[in-house]
N, C-alpha and C positions, 0 to 999 in steps of 0.2 A: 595263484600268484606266480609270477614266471623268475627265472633266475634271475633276472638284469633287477627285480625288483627289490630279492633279497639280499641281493648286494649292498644295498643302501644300509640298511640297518646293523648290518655284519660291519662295515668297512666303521660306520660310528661309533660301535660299541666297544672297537680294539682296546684293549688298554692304555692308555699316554705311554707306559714306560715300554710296553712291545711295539707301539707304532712309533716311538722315537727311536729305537734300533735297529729298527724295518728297515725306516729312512736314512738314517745314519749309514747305514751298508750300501745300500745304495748311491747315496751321494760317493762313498767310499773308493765303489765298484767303478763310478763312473770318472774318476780320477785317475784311479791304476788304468784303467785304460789308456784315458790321455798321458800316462806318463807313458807307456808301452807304444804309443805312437811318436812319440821325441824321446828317444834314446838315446841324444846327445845330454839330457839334464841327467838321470841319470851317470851317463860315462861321467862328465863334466863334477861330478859327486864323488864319482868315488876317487877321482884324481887326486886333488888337495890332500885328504889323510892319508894317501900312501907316499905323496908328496912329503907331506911333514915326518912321516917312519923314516924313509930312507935321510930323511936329509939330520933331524934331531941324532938318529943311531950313530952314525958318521960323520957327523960334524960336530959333535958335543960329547962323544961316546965315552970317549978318553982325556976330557975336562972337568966332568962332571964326580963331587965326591958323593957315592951314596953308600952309608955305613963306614965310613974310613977306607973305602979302598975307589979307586978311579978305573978300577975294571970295566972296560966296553960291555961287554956283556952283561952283566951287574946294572948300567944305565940303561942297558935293553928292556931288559926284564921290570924297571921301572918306572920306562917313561912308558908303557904299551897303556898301563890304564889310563894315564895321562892323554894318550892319544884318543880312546877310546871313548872317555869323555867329551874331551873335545870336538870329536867328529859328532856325536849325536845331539852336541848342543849348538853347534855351527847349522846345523839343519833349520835351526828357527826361522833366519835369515829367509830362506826356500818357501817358509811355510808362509812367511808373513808375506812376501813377494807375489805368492799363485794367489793369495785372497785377496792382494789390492789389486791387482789383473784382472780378477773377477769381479771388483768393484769397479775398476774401471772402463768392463766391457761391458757391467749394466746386467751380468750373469747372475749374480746377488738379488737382485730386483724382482727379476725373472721369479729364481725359487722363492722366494719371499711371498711371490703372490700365488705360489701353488697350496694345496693344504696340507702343508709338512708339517713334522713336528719342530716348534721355535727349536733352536739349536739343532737339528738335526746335520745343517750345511757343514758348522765349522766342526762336529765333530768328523763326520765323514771322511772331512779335510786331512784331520788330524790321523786318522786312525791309515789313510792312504799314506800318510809322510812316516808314520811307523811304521808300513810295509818295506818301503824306501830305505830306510834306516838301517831296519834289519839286514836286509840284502848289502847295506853300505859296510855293514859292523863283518860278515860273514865274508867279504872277499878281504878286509882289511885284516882280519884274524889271517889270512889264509898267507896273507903278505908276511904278518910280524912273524909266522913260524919261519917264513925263507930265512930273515935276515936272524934269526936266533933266540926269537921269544919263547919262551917256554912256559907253563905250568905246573904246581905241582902241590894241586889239593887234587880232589876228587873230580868225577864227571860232574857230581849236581850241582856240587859248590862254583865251579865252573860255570854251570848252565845258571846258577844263579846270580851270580855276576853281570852273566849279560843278559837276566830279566830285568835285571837294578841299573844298567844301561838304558832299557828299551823304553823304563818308567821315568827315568829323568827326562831323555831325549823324547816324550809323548807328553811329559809336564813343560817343558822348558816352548814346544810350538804353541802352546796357549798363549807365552807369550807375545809371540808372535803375530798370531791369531789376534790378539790386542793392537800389535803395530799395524799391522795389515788392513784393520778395522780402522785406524785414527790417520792415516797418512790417504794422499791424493793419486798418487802415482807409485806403479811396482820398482820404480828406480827407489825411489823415497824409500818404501820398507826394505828394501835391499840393504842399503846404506844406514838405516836407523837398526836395521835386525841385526848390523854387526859393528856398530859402534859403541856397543854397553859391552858384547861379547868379547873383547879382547881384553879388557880390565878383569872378569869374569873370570875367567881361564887363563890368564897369565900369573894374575894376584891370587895365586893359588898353590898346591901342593903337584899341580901334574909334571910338571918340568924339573924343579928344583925343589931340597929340602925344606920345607919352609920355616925350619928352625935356622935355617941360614941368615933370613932374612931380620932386618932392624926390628926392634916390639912390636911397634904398632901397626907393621905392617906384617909381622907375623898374625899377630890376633885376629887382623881384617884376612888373612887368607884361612890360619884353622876355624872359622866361624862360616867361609864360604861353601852355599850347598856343593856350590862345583867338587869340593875339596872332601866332602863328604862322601862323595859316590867316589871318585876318582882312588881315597882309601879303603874305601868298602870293598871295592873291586881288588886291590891289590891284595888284602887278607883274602878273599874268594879264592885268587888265583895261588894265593902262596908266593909272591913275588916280593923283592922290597920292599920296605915301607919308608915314610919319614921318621925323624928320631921322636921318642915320648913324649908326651903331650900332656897338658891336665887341660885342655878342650875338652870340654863335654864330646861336641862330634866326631873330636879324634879318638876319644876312647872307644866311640859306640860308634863307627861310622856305619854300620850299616842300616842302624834303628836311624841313625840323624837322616842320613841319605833318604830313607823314606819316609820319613816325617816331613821333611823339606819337599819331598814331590809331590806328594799327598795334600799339603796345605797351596804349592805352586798350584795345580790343579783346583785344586777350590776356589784360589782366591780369582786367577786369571781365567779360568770359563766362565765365571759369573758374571766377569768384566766384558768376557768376549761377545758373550750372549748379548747382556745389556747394548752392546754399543752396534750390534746388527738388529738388534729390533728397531733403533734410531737411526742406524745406517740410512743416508739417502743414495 
C-alpha cells in the first residue's frame, strides 16, 4: 500500500479535538498574514487608545478626584486600566466587521465546504484578533509609561494583569463573532460592535469613581464585567482603585473578572458556532 493510500485513514482517525486546533491555527495563520499585508488596520488600531491616554491624562487629569486628592498623576495611574480595558474590548468591533466581510465575500461558504473542524473558522479568527490585541496592549503600555503611568506590584502580578486583559479582550470577540454572524454587511457589524460598547465602558469604574455615581447607576457599573477586569487590573498593577464596595465583584474582582470571561466564552461560542453552521 503506497503513501497517498495511508494518508487516508491517518487523516480520519485524527482526534476532533487535535484536528480542531490543527485547523483553528491555520485559519489563525491565515489571518495574521492578511493583517501583515494591510498595515493600515493595524496602525489605524493602535491610534484611538493612545488617542484616548493622551487626551483622558491631560484633559481630565486635574479634574478628576480619586482618593481625595485631584493629583494628575494619581488619575494616571488610574485611568491606564481603564484604558487598557477598553482598548481590548473595542476590538470586538474589528472582529465582528472581518467575519461579516468574509460573509459577505462568500469566504465562509468556501470553508464551510472544506473538511474542517465545525468552529475551527471563527476560532482561528478570534485567536488572530488576540495576536492584534496583544501587539495593541504592548505599544499602548509603552505609551502610558512616557506620559507617567507606573507600577508597583511585581513582574508576574503585572504579567497577570495583562493575561486577565488578553482573556477578556478573546471573550468579549465572541461577541462579536455573534454580531459579525447575524448582520449583512461589515458597515453594519462595525456600527452594531460599537453601539452596546460605549454604555459597556463608560457605565463603569474605568474613567470615574463609580462610587460617585447616583445608586442605581452605581450598582449597574459595580456588577459590570467591564468593571471587573478594569479593577482586577488595577490591584495587579498596585495603582488606585475605586472607593469600597460590598459588590461581590469589587471585592473579588479578579475571581469575578474571570468568571465573567469564562462564562462570555461559553455562552457566545456556542451562539457563534450555532449561527455559522446556518450561516448562508
Amino acid at each position: 500500500m503506497n503513501a497517498a493510500t495511508d494518508a487516508v485513514p491517518a487523516t480520519a482517525s485524527t482526534h476532533p479535538v487535535s484536528r480542531s486546533i490543527r485547523d483553528s491555527l491555520v485559519v489563525a495563520e491565515r489571518n495574521l498574514i492578511r493583517m501583515s499585508r494591510i498595515p493600515e488596520m493595524v496602525i489605524f488600531g493602535l491610534i484611538q487608545p493612545i488617542m484616548f491616554v493622551v487626551l483622558f491624562s491631560y484633559v481630565f487629569g486635574g479634574s478628576m478626584n480619586i482618593g481625595g486628592t485631584t493629583d494628575p498623576s494619581v488619575y494616571r495611574e488610574f485611568l491606564m486600566a481603564g484604558i487598557f480595558a477598553q482598548t481590548v474590548t473595542f476590538a470586538t468591533a474589528g472582529a465582528g466587521a472581518g467575519i461579516a466581510d468574509d460573509m459577505h465575500k462568500g469566504l465562509i461558504d468556501r470553508f464551510r465546504s472544506l473538511p474542517m473542524a465545525r468552529g475551527a473558522v471563527l476560532t482561528g479568527r478570534t485567536l488572530a484578533d488576540l495576536v492584534q490585541t496583544a501587539l495593541t496592549l504592548f505599544v499602548l503600555a509603552m505609551v502610558a509609561l512616557l506620559v507617567g503611568w507606573r507600577t508597583h506590584t511585581s513582574a508576574g502580578e503585572v504579567l497577570a494583569a495583562f493575561g486577565l486583559l488578553l482573556l477578556t479582550g478573546y471573550a468579549f470577540t465572541w461577541i462579536g463573532a455573534v454580531i459579525g454572524l447575524s448582520v449583512r454587511t461589515p458597515e453594519a457589524a462595525t456600527s452594531g460592535g460599537l453601539i452596546w460598547l460605549f454604555p459597556v465602558t463608560f457605565v463603569s469604574n474605568a474613567f470615574v469613581d463609580s462610587q460617585q455615581m447616583t445608586p442605581w447607576l452605581r450598582h449597574v457599573a459595580e456588577w459590570n464585567p467591564f468593571s471587573a477586569t478594569v479593577q482586577a487590573c488595577r490591584e495587579l498593577f498596585g495603582n488606585p482603585g475605586v472607593s469600597p464596595s460590598d459588590a461581590w465583584p469589587m471585592q473579588h474582582p479578579v475571581w469575578a473578572s474571570l468568571v465573567y470571561s469564562v462564562l462570555i466564552v461559553l455562552v457566545f461560542r456556542t451562539l457563534a458556532v450555532r449561527k455559522y453552521r446556518s450561516a448562508a
